[in-house]
C-alpha positions as a Markdown table, in Angstrom:
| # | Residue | x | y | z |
|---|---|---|---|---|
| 1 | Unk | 192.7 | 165.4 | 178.4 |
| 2 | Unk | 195.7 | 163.0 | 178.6 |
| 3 | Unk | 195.6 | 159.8 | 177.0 |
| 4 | Unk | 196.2 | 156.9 | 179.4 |
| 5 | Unk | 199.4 | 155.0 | 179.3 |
| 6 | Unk | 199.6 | 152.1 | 177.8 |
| 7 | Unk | 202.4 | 149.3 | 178.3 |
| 8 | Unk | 203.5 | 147.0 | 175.3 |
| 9 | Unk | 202.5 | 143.5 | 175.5 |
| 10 | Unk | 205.2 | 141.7 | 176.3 |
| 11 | Unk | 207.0 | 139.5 | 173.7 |
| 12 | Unk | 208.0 | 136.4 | 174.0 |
| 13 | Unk | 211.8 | 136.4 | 172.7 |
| 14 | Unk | 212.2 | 135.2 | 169.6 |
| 15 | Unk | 215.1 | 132.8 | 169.1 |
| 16 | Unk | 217.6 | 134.1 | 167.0 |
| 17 | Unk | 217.7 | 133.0 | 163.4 |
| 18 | Unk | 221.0 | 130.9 | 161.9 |
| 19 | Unk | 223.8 | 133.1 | 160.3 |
| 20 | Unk | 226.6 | 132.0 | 158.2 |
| 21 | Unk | 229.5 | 133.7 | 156.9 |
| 22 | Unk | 232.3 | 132.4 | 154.4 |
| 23 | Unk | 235.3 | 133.5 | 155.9 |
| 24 | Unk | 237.7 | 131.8 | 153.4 |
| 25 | Unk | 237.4 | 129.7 | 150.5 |
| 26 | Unk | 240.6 | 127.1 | 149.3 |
| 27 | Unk | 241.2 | 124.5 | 146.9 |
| 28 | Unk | 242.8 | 122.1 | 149.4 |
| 29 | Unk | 243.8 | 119.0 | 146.1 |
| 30 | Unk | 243.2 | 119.5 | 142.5 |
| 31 | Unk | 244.4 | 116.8 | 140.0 |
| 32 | Unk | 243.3 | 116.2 | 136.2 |
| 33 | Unk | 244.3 | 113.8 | 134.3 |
| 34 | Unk | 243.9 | 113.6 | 130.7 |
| 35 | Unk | 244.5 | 110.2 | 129.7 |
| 36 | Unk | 243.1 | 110.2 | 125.9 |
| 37 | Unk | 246.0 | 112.6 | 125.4 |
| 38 | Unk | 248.2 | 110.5 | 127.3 |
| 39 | Unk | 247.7 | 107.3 | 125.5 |
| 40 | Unk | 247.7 | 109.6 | 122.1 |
| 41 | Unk | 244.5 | 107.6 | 121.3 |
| 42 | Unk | 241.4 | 109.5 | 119.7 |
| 43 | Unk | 238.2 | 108.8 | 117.6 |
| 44 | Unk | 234.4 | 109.5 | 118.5 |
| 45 | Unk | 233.8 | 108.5 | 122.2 |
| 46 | Unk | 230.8 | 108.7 | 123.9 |
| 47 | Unk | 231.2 | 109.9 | 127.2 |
| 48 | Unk | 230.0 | 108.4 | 130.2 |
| 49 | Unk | 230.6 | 110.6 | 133.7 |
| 50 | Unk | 230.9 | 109.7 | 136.7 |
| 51 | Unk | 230.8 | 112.0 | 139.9 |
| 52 | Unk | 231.3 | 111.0 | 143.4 |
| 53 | Unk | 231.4 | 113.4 | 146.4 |
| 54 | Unk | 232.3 | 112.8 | 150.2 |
| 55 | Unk | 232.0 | 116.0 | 152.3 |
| 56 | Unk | 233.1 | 116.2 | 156.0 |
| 57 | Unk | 232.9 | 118.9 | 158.8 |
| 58 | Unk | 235.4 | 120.0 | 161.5 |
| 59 | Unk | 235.0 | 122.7 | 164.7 |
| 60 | Unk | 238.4 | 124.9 | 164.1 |
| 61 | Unk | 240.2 | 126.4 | 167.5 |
| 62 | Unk | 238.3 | 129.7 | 166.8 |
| 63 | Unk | 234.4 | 130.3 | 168.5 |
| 64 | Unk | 231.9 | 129.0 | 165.9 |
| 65 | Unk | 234.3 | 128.6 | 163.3 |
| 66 | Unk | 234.3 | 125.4 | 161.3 |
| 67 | Unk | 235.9 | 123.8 | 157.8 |
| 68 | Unk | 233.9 | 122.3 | 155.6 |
| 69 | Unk | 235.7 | 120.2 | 152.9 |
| 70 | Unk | 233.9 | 118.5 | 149.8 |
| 71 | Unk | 235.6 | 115.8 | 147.8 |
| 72 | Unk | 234.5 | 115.6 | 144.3 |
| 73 | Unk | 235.8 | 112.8 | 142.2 |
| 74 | Unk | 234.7 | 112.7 | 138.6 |
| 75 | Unk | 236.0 | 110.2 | 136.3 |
| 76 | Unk | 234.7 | 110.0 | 131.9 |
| 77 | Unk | 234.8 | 106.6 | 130.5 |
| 78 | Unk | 233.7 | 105.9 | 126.8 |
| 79 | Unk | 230.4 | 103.9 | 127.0 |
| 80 | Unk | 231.7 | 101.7 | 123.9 |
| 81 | Unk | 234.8 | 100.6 | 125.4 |
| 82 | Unk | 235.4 | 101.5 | 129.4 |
| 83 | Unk | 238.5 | 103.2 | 128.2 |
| 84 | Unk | 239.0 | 106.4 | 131.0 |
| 85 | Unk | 238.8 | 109.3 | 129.3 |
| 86 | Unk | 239.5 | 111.5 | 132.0 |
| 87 | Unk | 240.1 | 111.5 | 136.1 |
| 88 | Unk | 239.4 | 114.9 | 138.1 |
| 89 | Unk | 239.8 | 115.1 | 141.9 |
| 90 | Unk | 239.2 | 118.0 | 143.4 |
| 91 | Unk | 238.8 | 119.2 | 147.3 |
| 92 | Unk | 237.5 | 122.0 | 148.0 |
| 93 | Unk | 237.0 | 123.8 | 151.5 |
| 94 | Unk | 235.4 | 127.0 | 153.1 |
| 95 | Unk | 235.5 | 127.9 | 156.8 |
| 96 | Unk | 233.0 | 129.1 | 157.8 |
| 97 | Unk | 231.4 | 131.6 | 160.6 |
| 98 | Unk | 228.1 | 129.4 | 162.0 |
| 99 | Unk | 225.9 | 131.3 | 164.7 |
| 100 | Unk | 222.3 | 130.7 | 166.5 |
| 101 | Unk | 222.0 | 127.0 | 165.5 |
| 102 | Unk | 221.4 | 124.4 | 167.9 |
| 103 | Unk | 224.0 | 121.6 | 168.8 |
| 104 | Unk | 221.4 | 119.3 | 167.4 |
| 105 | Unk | 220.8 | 120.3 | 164.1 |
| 106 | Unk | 224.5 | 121.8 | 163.3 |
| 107 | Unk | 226.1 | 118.8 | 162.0 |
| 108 | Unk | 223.5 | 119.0 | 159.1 |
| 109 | Unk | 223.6 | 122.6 | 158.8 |
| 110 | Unk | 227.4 | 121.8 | 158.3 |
| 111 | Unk | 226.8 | 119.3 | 155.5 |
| 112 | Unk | 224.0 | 120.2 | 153.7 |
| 113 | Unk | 223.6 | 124.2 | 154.1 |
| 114 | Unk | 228.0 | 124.7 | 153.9 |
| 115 | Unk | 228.4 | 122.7 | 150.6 |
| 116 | Unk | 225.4 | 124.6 | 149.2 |
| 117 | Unk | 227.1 | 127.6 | 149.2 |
| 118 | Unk | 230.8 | 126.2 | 147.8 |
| 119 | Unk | 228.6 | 124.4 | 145.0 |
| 120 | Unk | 228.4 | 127.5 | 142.7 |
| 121 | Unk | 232.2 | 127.7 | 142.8 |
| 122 | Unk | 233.1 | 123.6 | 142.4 |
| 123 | Unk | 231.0 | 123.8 | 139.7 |
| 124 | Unk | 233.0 | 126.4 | 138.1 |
| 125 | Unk | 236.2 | 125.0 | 138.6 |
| 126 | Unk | 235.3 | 121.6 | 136.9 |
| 127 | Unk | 233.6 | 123.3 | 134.3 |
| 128 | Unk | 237.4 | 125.6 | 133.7 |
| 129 | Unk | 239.6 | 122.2 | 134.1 |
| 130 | Unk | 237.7 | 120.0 | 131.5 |
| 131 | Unk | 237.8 | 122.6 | 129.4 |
| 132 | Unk | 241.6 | 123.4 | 129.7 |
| 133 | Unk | 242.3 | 119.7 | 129.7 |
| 134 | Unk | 241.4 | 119.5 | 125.9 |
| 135 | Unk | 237.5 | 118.3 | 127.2 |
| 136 | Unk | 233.8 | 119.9 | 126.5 |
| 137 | Unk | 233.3 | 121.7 | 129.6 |
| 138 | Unk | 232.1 | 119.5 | 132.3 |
| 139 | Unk | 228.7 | 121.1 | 134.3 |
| 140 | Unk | 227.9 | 119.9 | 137.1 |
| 141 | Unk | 224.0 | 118.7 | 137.7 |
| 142 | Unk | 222.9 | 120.5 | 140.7 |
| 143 | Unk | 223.4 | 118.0 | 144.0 |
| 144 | Unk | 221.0 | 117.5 | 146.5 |
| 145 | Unk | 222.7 | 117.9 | 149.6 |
| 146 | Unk | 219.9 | 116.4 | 151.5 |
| 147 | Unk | 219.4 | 112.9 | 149.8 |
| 148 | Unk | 223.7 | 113.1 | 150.2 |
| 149 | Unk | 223.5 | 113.5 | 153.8 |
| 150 | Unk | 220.6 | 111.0 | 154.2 |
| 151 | Unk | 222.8 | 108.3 | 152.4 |
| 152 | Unk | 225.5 | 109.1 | 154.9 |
| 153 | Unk | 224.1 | 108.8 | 157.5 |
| 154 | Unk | 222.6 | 105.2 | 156.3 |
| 155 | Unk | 225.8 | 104.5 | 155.1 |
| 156 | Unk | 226.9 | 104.7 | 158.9 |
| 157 | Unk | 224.4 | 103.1 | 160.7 |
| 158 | Unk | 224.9 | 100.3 | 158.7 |
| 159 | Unk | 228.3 | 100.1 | 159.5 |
| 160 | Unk | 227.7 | 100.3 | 163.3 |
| 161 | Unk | 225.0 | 97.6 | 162.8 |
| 162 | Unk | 227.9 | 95.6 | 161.1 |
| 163 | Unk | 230.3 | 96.2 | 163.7 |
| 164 | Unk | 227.8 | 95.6 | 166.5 |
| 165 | Unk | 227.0 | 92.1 | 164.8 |
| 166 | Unk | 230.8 | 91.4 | 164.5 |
| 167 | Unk | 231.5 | 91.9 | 167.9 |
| 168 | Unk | 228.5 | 90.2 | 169.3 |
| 169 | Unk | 229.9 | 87.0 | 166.9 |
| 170 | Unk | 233.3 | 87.4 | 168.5 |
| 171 | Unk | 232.1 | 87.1 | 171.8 |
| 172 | Unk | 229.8 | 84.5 | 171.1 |
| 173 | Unk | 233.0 | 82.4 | 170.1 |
| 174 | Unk | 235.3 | 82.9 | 172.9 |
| 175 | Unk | 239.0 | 83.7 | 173.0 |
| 176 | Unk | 241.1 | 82.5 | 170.3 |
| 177 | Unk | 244.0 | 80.6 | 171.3 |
């Protein structure tokens, strides 16, 4: 006896998940400045460091490609007496291959998921350039790319609020003569 046919279920399609490739990695600016060494000054210091980041995204000419470039500035002052020890500025960039991820969400998946990836590498560059500069090598605390991209985006809806308030003020006044 022949067992009856069945027919699959149909499935819903599922939507594709994100992919991301690193197509290239570059260190676009890379400047250290030893300044203890400079100033032929020396002693005990205590170290305080200071790391500031900016990261921005850009669509290139190619389908789904896009550079990512972080901007790490990292500057040691002696607690005691605010004399810079040291000045680091580095930019670094990947491009990167971005598939399956909705207009929506892919200026965040450019910020926060991008840099993530570059991270390991930044990290090890600092680390290599303190040390060659005559410095303990500098680590880098892990960054939250989130709370980064949250503060960015405050950053610039406070400036639009500004702006907006500005402009409403200037029309309020009338032409200038």
């Amino acid at each position: 006896m022949a067992e009856p046919e069945t027919t699959p279920a149909p499935q819903a399609e599922q939507p594709s998940q994100p992919q991301m490739r690193i197509l290239g990695q570059f260190i676009r600016d890379l400047s250290f400045e030893n300044i203890v060494a400079r100033k032929g000054t020396s002693g005990d210091v205590t170290p305080d460091v200071k790391v500031q980041v900016s990261l921005d995204a850009k669509k290139r000419p190619q389908d789904n490609q896009y550079e990512v470039l972080g901007k790490f500035m990292i500057t040691s002052k002696n607690k005691d007496t605010e004399d810079t020890l040291f000045a680091l500025e580095l930019e670094y960039g990947g491009i990167f291959q971005v598939e399956n991820v909705p207009e929506a969400q892919l200026h965040p998946y450019l910020l926060i998921e991008c840099p993530r990836m570059l991270f390991p590498f930044v990290r090890r560059i600092i680390s290599d350039v303190t040390q060659d500069g005559g410095f303990p090598p500098l680590t880098l605390e892990t960054i939250d790319f989130v709370a980064l991209y949250r503060q960015g985006l405050a950053q610039r809806q406070q400036q639009a609020q500004a702006q907006a308030q500005n402009g409403a003020a200037d029309q309020a006044n009338g032409p200038t003569n």
